[in-house]
C-alpha positions in Angstrom: 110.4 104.2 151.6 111.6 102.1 148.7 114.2 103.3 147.1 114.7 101.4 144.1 110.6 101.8 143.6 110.6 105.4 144.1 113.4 105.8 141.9 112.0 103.8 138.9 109.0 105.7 139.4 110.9 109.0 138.6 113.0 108.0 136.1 110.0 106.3 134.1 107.9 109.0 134.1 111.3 111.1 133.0 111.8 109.6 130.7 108.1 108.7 129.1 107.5 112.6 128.7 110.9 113.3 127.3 110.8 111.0 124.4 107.2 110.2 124.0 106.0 113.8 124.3 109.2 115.0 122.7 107.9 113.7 120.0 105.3 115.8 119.7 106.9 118.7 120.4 110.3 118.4 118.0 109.3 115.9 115.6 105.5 116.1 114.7 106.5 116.9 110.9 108.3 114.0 110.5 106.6 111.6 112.7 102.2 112.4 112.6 99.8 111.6 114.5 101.0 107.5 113.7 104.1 108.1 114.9 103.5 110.2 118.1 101.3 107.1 119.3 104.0 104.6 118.6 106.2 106.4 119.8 104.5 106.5 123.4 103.5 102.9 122.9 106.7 101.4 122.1 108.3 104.3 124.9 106.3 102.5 127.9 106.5 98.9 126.7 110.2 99.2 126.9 110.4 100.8 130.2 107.8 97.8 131.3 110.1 95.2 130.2 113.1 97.7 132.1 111.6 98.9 135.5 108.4 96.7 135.5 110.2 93.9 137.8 110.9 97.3 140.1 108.5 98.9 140.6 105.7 97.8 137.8 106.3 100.6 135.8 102.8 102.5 137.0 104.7 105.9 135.4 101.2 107.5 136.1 99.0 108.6 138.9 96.2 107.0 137.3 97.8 103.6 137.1 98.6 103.8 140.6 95.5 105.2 141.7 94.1 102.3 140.0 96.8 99.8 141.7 96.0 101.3 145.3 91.7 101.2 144.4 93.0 96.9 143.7 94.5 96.7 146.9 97.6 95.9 144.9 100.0 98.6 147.1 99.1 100.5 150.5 98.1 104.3 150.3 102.1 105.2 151.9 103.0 103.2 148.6 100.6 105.0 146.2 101.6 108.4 147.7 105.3 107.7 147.4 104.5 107.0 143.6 103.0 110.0 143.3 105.3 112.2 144.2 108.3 110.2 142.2 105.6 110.2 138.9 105.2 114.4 139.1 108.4 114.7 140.2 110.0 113.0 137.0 107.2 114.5 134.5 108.6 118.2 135.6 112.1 116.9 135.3 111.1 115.4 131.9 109.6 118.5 130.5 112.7 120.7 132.1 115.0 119.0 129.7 112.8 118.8 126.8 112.3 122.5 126.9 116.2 122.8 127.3 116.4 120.7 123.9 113.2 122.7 122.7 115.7 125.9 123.1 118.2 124.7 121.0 116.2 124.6 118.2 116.5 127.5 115.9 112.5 129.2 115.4 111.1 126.1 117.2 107.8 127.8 119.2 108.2 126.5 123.4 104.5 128.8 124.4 101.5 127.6 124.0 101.5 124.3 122.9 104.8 122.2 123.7 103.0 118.8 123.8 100.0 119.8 126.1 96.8 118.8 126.0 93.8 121.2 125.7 90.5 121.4 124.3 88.0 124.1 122.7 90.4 126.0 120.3 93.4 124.3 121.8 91.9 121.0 120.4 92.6 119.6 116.9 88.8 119.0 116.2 87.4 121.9 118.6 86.1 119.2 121.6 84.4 120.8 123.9 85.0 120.6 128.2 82.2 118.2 128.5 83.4 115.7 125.5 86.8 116.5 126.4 86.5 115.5 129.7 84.5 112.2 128.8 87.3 111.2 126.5 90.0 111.2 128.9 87.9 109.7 131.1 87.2 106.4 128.9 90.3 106.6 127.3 92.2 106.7 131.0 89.7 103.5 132.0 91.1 101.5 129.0 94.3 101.9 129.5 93.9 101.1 133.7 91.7 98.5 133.2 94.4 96.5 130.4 97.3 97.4 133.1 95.3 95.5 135.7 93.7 92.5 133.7 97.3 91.8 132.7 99.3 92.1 135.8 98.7 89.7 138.8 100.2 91.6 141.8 102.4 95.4 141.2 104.6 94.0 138.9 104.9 93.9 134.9 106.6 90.4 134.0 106.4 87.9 131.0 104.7 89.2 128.3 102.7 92.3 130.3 104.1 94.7 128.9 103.0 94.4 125.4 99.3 94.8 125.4 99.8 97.7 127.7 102.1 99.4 125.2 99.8 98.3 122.6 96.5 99.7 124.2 98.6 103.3 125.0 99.4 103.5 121.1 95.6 103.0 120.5 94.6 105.6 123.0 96.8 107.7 121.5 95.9 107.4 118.2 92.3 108.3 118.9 93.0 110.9 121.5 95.4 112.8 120.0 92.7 114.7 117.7 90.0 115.0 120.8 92.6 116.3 123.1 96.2 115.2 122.8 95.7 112.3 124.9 96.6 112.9 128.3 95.3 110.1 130.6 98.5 110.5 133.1 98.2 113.4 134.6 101.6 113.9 135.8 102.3 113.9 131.6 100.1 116.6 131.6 101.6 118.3 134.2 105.3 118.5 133.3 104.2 120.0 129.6 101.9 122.2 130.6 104.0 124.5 133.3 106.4 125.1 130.1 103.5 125.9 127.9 101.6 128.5 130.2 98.9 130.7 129.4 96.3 128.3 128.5 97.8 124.9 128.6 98.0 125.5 132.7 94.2 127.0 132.7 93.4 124.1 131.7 95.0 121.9 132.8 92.4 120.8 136.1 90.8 118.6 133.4 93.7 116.5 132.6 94.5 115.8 136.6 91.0 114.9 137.5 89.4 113.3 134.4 92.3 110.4 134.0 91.6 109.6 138.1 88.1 109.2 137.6 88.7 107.0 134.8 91.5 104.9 136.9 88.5 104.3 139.6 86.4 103.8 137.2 88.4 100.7 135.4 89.5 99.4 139.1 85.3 98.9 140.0 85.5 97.3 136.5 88.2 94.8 137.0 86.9 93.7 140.3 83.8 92.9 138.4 85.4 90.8 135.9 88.0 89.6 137.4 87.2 89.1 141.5 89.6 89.3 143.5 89.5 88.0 147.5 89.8 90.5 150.1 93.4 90.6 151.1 96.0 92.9 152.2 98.1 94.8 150.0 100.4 92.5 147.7 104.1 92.9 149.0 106.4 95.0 146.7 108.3 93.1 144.6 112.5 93.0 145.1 
C-alpha cells in the first residue's frame, strides 16, 4: 500500500464534502445554486493543483473506477482508493454535522446536502430521469478527467477544466438531483440525513459507476490508447 496515495485520497475526499457540500448545507441562503457549484469547482481544482502530483486527486470512486477501466492503476490500486475516498466522505460529513450542530435552528434530518429525487428533488425528477442524469452527468466529468490527464496524475494546467466541468455539472444537476456523480459524496451526507436520503441512496452509488465506464469506453474511442500495463504511481 501507498501511503502518501491512500492518504491524499482520504483527505481529498474530506475535505471536498466538507466545504463543497458544506456549502449546501450552512450557506445556501447566501451562496445559491451559483455558488454551491463554484464552490465545488473551485474546491476540487485546488485540491488538483495540491494532491494531484500524489495521488491524482481521483477524490471519487467514479474517477477511479474510470482510471482502473484506462488501465491507468491496478485493481489493488483502485480498491485502496476506494476505501480512502468513503472513508474521508464519512469523516467529512462527521465534522460537517458537528459544525451543522452548532448552529442555532439549523435542520441536520432530511436533507443535509444529499441528493434525492421524486419529492426530495427541486423539480420532482423521477427514478428513471434521475438516474439518467447522474449517469451523463458522471460521464462528463470522467471523460474531461481522462482526456486531460496522461497517466494517474493531475499536473500543469489539468486541473482547471476539471474544476470547470464539476461547476457545470453542478450547476445543471443541482435542480435534477443535487448533483451527486461521486458516490462516496453521496455517501458521507446521506448516513447523517437518514430516512430517505439513505433509501435512496442505491441510485447515487451505482448511476455515477455506470457513467465512469461509460466515459472510459468513450475515451478509448477517441483517444486510443496501446495495450500496456498499468502506469506506475507517481512519487
Amino acid at each position: 500500500m501507498e501511503r502518501r496515495i491512500v492518504a491524499s485520497e482520504f483527505l481529498g475526499t474530506l475535505l471536498l464534502v466538507f466545504f463543497a457540500v458544506g456549502s449546501a448545507v450552512v450557506a445556501v441562503e447566501y451562496l445559491g445554486t451559483v455558488g454551491i457549484a463554484l464552490t465545488f469547482g473551485f474546491t476540487l481544482l485546488a485540491l488538483a493543483y495540491a494532491l494531484g502530483p500524489i495521488s491524482g486527486c481521483h477524490v471519487n470512486p467514479a474517477v477511479t473506477l474510470g482510471m482502473y477501466m484506462a488501465r491507468r492503476i491496478d485493481l489493488r490500486s483502485a480498491v485502496e482508493r476506494w476505501v480512502a475516498q468513503l472513508l474521508g466522505a464519512i469523516v467529512g460529513a462527521a465534522l460537517l454535522f458537528l459544525l451543522a450542530k452548532q448552529i442555532p435552528g439549523l435542520e441536520t434530518s432530511g436533507e443535509f446536502g444529499s441528493n434525492g429525487y421524486g419529492d426530495r428533488s427541486a423539480v420532482g425528477i423521477n427514478i428513471g430521469g434521475a438516474f439518467l442524469a447522474e449517469v451523463v452527468l458522471t460521464f462528463l466529468l470522467v471523460y474531461v478527467v481522462l482526456a486531460v490527464t496522461h497517466k494517474v496524475a493531475v499536473v500543469g494546467f489539468d486541473g482547471l477544466p476539471i474544476g470547470l466541468a464539476l461547476a457545470a455539472i453542478h450547476l445543471v444537476g443541482i435542480p435534477l438531483t443535487g448533483t451527486s456523480v461521486n458516490p462516496a459524496r453521496s455517501l458521507g451526507p446521506a448516513l447523517f440525513a437518514g430516512g430517505p436520503a439513505l433509501s435512496q441512496l442505491w441510485l447515487f452509488l451505482l448511476a455515477p459507476l455506470v457513467g465512469g465506464v461509460l466515459a472510459a469506453y468513450a475515451h478509448k474511442l477517441t483517444h486510443p490508447y496501446p495495450n500496456v500495463q498499468p502506469a506506475e504511481e507517481p512519487a
